[in-house]
ROTORNU-881969 format. One record per residue: residue number from 1; x, y, z of N, C-alpha, C in turn. Coordinates in Angstrom, 2 decimals. Example, Ala and Ser with C-alpha at 12.3 -4.5 7.8 and 13.67 -1.06 7.14 Angstrom:
<atoms>
(1; (13.19; -5.69; 7.80); (12.30; -4.50; 7.80); (13.20; -3.30; 7.80))
(2; (12.85; -2.25; 7.08); (13.67; -1.06; 7.14); (12.90; 0.03; 7.87))
</atoms>
This chain:
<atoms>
(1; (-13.49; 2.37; -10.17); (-14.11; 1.14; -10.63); (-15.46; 1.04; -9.94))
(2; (-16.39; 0.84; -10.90); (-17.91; 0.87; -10.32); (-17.94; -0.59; -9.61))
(3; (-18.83; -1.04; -8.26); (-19.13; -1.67; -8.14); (-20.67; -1.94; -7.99))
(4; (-21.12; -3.43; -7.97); (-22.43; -3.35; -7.41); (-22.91; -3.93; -5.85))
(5; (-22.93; -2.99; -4.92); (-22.47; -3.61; -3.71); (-21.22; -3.38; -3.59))
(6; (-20.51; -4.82; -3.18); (-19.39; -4.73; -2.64); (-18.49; -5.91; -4.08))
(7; (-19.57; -6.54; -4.78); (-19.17; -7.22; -6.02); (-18.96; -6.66; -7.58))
(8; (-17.40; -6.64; -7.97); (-17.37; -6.24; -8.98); (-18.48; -6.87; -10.19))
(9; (-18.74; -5.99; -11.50); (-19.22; -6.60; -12.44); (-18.26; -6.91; -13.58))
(10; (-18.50; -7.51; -14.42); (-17.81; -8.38; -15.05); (-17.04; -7.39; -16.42))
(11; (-17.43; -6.32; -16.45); (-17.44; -5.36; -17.50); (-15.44; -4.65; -16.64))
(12; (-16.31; -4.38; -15.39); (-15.37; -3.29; -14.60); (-14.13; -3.91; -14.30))
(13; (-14.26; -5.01; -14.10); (-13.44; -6.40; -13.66); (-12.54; -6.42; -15.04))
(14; (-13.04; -6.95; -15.96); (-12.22; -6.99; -17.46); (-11.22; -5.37; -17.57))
(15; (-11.89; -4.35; -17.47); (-11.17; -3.45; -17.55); (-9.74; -2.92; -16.57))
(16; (-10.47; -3.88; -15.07); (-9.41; -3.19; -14.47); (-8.16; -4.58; -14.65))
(17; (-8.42; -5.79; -15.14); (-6.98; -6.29; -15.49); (-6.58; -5.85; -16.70))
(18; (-7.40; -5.40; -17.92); (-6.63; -4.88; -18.73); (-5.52; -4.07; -18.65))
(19; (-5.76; -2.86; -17.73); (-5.17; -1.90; -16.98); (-3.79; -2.33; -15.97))
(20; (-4.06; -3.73; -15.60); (-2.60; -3.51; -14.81); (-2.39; -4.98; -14.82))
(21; (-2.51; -5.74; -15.55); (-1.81; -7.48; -16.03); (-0.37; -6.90; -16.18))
(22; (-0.19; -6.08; -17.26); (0.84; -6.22; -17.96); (1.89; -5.64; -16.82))
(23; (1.38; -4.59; -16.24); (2.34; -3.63; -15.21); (2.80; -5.02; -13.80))
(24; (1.71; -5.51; -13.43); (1.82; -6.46; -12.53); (2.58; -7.45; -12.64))
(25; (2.65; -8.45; -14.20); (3.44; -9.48; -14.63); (4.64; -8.59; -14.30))
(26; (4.82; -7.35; -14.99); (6.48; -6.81; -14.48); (6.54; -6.73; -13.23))
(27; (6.09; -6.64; -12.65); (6.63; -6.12; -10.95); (6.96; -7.77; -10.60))
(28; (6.40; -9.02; -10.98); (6.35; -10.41; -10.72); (7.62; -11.09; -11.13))
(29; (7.74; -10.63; -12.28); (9.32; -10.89; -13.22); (10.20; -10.29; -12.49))
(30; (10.19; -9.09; -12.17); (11.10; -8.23; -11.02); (11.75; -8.95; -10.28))
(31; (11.15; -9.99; -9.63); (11.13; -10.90; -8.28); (11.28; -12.19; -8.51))
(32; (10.65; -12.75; -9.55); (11.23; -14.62; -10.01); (12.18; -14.18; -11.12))
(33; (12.13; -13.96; -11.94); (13.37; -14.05; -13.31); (12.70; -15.02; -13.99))
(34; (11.07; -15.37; -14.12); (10.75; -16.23; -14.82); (9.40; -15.97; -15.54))
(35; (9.48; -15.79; -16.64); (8.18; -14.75; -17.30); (6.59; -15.53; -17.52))
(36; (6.90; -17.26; -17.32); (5.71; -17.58; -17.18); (5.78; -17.66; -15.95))
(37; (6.36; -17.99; -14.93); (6.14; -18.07; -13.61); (5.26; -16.81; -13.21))
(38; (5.87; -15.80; -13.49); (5.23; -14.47; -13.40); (3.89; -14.09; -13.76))
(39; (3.96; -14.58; -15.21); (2.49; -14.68; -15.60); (1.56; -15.44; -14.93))
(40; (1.97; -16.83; -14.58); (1.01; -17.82; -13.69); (0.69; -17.01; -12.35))
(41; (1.54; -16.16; -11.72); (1.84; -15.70; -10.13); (-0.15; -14.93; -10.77))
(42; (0.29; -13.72; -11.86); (-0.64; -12.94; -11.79); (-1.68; -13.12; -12.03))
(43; (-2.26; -14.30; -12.92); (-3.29; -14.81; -13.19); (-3.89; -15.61; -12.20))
(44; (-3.41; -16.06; -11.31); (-4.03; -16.88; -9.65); (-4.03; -15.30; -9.32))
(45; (-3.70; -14.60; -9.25); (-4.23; -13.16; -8.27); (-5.70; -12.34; -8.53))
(46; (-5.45; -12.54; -10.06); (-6.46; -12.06; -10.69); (-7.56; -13.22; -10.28))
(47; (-7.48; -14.52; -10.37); (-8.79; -15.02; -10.33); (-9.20; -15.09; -8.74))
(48; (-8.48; -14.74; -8.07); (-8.46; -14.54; -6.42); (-9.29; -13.73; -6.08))
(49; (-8.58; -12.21; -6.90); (-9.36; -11.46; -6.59); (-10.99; -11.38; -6.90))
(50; (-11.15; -11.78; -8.14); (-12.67; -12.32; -8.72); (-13.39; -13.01; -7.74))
(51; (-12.51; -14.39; -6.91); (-13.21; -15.14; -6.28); (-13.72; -14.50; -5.02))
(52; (-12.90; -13.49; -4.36); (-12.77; -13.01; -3.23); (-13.69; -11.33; -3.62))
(53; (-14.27; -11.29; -4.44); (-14.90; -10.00; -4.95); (-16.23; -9.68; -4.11))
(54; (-16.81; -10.19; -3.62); (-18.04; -9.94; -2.81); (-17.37; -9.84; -1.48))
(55; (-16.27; -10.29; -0.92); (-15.43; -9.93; 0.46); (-15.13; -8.87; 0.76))
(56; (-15.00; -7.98; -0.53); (-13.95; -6.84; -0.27); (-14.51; -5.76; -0.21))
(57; (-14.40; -4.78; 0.73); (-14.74; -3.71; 0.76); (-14.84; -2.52; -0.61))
(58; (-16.14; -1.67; -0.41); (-16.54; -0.84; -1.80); (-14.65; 0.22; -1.90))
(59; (-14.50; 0.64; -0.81); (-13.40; 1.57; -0.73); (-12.06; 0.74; -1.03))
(60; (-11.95; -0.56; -0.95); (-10.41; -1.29; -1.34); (-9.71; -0.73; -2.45))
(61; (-9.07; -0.22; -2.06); (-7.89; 0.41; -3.27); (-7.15; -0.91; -4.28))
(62; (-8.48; -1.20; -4.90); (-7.83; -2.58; -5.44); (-6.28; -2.51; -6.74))
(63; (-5.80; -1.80; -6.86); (-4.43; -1.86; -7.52); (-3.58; -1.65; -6.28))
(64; (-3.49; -1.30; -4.86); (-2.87; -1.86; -3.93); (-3.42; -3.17; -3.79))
(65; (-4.62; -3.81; -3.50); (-4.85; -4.95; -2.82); (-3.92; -6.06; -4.22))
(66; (-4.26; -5.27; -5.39); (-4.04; -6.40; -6.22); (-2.25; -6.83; -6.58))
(67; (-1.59; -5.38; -6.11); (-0.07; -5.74; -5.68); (-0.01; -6.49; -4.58))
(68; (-0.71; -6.08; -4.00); (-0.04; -6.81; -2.45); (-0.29; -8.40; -2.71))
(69; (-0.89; -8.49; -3.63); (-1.67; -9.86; -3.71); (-0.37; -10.78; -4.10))
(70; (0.08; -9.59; -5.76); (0.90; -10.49; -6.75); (2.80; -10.98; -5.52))
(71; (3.02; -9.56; -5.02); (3.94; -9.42; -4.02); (4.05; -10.99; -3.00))
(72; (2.68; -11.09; -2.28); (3.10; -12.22; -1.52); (2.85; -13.52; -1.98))
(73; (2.61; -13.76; -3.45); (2.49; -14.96; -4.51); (3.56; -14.91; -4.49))
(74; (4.55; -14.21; -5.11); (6.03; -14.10; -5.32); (6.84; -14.66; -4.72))
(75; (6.74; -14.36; -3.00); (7.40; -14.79; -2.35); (7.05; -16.34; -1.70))
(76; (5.70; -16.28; -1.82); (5.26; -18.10; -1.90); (6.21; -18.70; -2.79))
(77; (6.04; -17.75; -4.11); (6.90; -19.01; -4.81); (8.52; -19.31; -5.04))
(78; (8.98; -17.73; -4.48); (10.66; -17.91; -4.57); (10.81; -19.00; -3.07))
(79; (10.21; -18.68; -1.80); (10.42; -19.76; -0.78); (10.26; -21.50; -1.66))
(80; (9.16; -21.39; -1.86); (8.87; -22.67; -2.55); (9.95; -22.84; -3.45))
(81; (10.33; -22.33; -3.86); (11.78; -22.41; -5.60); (12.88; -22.92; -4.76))
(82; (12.89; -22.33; -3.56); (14.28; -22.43; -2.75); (14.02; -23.39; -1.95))
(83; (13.62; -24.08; -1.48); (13.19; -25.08; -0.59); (13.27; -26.71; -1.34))
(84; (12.55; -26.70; -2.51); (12.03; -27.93; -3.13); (13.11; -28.13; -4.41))
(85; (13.94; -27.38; -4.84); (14.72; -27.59; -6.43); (15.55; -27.75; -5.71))
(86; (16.98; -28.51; -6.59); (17.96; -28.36; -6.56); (18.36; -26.84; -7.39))
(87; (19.16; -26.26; -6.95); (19.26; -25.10; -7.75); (21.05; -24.99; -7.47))
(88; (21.71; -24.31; -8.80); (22.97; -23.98; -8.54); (23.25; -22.10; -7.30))
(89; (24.49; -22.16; -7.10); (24.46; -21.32; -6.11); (24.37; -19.96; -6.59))
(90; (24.47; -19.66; -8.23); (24.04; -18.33; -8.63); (22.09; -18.47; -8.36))
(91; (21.79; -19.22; -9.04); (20.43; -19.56; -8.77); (19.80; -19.07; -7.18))
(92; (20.49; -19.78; -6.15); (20.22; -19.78; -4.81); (20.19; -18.23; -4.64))
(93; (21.24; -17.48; -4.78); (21.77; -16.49; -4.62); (20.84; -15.14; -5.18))
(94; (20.30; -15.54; -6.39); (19.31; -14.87; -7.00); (17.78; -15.30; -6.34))
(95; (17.60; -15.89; -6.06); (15.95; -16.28; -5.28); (16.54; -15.31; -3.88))
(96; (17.47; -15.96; -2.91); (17.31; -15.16; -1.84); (17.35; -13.47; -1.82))
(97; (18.23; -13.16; -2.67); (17.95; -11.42; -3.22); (16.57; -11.11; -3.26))
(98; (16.29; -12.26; -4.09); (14.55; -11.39; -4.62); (13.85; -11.96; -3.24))
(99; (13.87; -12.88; -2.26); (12.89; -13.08; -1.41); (13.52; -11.74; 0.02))
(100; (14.69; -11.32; -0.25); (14.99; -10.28; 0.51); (14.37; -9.12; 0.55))
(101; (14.36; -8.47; -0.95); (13.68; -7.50; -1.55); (12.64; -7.29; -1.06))
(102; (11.52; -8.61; -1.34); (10.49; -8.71; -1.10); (10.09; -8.32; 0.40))
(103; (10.70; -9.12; 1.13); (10.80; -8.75; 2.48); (11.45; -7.10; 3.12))
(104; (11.46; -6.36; 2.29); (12.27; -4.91; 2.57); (11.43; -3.97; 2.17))
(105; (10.19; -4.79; 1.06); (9.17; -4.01; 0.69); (9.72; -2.30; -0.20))
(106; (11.40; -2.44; -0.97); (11.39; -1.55; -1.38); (10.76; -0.93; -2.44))
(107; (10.04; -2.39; -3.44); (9.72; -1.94; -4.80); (8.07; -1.58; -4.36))
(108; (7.60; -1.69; -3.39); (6.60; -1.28; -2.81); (6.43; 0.13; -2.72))
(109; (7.75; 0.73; -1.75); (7.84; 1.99; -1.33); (8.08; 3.04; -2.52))
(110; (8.40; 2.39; -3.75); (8.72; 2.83; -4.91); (7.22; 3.28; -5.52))
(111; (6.73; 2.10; -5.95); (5.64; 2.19; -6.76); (4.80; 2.97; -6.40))
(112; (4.06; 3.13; -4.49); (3.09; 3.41; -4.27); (3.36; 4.68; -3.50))
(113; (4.91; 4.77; -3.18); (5.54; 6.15; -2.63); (4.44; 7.66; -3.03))
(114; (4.37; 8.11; -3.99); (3.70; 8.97; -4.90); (2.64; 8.47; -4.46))
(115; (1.33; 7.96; -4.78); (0.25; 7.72; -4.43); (-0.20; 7.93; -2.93))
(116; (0.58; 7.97; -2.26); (0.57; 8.02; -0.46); (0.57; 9.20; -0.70))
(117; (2.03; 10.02; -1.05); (1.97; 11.13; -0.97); (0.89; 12.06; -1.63))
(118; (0.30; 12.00; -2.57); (-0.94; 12.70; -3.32); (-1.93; 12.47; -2.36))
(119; (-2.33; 11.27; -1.82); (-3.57; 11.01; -1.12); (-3.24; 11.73; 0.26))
(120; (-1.96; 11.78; 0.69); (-1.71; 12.65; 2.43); (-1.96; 13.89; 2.14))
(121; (-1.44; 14.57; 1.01); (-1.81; 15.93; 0.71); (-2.92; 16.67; -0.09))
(122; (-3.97; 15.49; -0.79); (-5.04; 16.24; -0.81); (-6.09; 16.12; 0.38))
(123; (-5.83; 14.60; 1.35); (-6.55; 15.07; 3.00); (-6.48; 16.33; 3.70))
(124; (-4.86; 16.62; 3.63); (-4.65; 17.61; 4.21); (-5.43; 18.80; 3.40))
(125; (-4.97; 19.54; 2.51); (-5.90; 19.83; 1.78); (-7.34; 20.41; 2.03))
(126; (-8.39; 19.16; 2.21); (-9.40; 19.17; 2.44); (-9.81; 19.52; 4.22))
(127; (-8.86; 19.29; 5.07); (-9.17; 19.17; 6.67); (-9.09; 21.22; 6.56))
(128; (-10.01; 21.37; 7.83); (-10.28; 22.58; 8.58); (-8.76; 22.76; 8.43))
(129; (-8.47; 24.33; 8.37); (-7.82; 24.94; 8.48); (-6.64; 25.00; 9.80))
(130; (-7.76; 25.07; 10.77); (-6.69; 24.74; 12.06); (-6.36; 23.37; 12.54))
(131; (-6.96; 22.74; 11.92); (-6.52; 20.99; 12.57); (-5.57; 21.15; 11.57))
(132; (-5.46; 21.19; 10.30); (-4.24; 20.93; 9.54); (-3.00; 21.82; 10.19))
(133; (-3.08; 23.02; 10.56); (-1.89; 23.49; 10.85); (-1.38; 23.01; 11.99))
(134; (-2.58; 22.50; 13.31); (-2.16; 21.53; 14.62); (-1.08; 20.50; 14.18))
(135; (-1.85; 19.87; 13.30); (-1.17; 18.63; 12.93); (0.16; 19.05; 12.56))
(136; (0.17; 19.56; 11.19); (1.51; 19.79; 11.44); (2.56; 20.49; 11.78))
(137; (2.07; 20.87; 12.67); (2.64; 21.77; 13.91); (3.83; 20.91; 15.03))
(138; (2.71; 19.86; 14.88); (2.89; 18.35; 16.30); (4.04; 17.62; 15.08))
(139; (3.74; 17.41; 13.56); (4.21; 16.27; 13.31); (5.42; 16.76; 12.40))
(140; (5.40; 17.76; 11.57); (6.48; 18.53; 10.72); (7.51; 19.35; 12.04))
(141; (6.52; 20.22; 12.48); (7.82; 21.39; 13.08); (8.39; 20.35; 14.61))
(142; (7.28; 19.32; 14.76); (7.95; 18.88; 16.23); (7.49; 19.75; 17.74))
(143; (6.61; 20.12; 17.68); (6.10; 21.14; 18.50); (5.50; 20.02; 19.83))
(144; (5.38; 20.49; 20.57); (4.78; 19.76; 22.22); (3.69; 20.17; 21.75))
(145; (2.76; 19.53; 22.55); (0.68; 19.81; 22.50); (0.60; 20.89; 23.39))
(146; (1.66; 21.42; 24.60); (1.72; 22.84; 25.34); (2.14; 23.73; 24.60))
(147; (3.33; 23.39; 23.60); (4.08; 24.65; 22.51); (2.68; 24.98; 21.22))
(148; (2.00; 23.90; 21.07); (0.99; 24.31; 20.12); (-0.23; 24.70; 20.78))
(149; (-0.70; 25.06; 21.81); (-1.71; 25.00; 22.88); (-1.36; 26.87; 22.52))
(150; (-0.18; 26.81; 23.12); (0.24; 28.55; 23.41); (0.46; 28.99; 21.71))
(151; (0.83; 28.46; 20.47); (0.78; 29.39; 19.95); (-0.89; 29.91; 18.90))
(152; (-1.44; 29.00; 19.73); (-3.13; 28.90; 18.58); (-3.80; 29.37; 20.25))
(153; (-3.37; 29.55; 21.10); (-4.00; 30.25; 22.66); (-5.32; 29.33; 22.28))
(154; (-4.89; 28.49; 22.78); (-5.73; 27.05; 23.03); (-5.80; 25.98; 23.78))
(155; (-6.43; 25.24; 24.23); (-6.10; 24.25; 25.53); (-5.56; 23.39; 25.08))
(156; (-4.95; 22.49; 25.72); (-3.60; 21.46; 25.10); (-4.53; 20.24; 25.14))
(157; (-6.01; 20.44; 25.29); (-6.78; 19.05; 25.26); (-7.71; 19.73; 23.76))
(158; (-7.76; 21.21; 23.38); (-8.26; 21.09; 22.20); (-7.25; 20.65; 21.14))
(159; (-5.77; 20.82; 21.78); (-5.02; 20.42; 21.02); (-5.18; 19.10; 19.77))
(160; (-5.25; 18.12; 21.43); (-4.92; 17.00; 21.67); (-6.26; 16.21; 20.77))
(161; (-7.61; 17.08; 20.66); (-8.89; 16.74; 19.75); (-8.42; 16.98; 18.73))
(162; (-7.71; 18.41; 18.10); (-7.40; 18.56; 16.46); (-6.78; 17.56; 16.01))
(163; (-5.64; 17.35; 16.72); (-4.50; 15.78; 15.95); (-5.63; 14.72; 15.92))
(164; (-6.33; 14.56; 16.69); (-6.78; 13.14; 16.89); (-7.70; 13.37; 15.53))
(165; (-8.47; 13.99; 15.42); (-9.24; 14.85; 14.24); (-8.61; 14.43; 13.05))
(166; (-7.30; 14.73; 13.08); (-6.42; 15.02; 11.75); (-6.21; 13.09; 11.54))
(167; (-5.64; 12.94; 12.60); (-5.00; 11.38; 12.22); (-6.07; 10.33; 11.80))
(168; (-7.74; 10.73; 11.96); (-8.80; 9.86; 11.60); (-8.86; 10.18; 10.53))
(169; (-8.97; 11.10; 10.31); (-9.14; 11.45; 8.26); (-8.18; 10.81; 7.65))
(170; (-6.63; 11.02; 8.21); (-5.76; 10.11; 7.26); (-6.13; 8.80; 7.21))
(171; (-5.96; 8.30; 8.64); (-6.28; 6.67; 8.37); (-7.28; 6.29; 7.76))
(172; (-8.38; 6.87; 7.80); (-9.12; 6.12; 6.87); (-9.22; 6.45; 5.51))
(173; (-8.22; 7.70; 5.12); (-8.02; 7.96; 3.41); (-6.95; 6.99; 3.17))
(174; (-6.29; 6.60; 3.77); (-4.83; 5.46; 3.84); (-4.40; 4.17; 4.17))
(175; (-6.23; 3.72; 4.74); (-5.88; 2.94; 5.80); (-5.72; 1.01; 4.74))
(176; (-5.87; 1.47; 3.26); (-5.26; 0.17; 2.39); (-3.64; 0.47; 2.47))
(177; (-3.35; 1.23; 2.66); (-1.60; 1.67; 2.82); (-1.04; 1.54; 4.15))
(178; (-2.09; 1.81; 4.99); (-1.60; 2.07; 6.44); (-0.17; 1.17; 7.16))
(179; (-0.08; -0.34; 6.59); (1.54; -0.95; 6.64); (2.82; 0.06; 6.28))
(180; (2.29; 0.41; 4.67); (3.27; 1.41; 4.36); (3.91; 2.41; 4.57))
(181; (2.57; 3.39; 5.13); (2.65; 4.76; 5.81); (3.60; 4.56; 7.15))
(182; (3.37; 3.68; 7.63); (3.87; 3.62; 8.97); (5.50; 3.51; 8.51))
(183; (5.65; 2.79; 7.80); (7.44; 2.83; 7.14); (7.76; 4.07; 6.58))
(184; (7.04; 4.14; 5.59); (6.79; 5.74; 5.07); (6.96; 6.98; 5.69))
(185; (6.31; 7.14; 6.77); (6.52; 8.50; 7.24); (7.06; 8.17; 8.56))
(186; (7.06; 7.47; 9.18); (7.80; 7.43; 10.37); (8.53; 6.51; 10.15))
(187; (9.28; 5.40; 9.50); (10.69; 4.96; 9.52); (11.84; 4.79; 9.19))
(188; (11.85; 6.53; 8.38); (13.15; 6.77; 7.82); (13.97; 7.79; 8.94))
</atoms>
C-alpha cells in the first residue's frame, strides 16, 4: 500500500478496506455471534485507522495493525455485553468463550501463523551465510555459543555478534508481530 509520508491516500485507503472488510467482519462474528455488531466493531476500526493514519508508521503491517484493532474492539464489546445486559446463562456462557478465545489469541496464531513463518524464512534467507547458520545453530540444534565458537573455529564473542546480527534483522522484519513471535516460537 502506497503511502504519502506516513499518511495514507484516499485511493490506497479505499482499496485496502475493500480487501479485508469482508475477511475482518468474519473474524468479528467469530467472537460476538452478532453480524451487525460485527459490522459496527469493523467500521469504528476502519475509521480509526483513517483517523490515526498520519500516526502510523510507513512499515506498519497494516492488515496486522488492522486485526489487532478489530480483535481488541471485540473484546471491548463482549466485556461490555457481559457486564451491562441481562443475558441468559447460554448467552453468558457464549460471551465468556469468545472473551476467552480472545484472550488465548488462538485465532490470531491461526491467521497470521503462515505470514510469520514466510517473513522468518525469507530474513533468513536473505542474512549472510554464516550468521544464519550461527543462529540456527544457537536456536534450532540448541548448541552453546562455546559448541558453536568450536565448530565455525571462532570466538564465542564473534559468536555472540552473529546471533545478535541475526536477531536485529528479525525484529525489525517482525517487529508488528513481535507479541506473537514470542508465543510463536518460544511458547510452545
Amino acid at each position: 500500500m502506497q503511502r504519502n509520508g506516513s499518511i495514507f491516500n484516499p485511493e490506497d485507503f479505499g482499496k485496502f478496506f475493500s480487501e479485508n472488510n469482508t475477511r475482518l467482519i468474519d473474524i468479528a462474528f467469530s467472537y460476538v455471534r452478532d453480524m451487525d455488531a460485527a459490522q459496527d466493531i469493523v467500521m469504528d476500526c476502519f475509521v480509526r485507522i483513517w483517523q490515526r493514519r498520519g500516526e502510523l508508521a510507513d512499515e506498519t503491517n497494516m492488515r496486522g495493525y488492522a486485526y489487532m484493532c478489530v480483535r481488541n474492539r471485540c473484546f471491548l464489546y463482549l466485556r461490555q455485553l457481559n457486564s451491562h445486559r441481562q443475558l441468559s446463562p447460554t448467552d453468558i456462557q457464549l460471551v465468556q468463550s469468545s472473551i476467552k478465545s480472545l484472550s488465548s489469541n488462538d485465532l490470531f496464531d491461526k491467521l497470521l501463523g503462515n505470514e510469520i513463518l514466510d517473513i522468518f524464512r525469507t530474513e533468513l534467507d536473505k542474512m549472510p551465510a554464516r550468521t544464519r547458520e550461527i543462529f540456527l545453530a544457537s536456536r534450532i540444534e540448541h548448541l552453546t555459543y562455546a559448541e558453536i565458537a568450536e565448530r565455525y573455529d571462532i570466538s564465542v564473542r564473534r559468536v555472540t555478534s552473529e546471533i545478535q546480527s541475526a536477531l536485529q534483522i528479525l525484529r525489525h522484519a517482525l517487529k508488528d508481530y513481535l507479541p506473537l513471535c514470542l508465543l510463536f516460537f518460544f511458547g510452545q
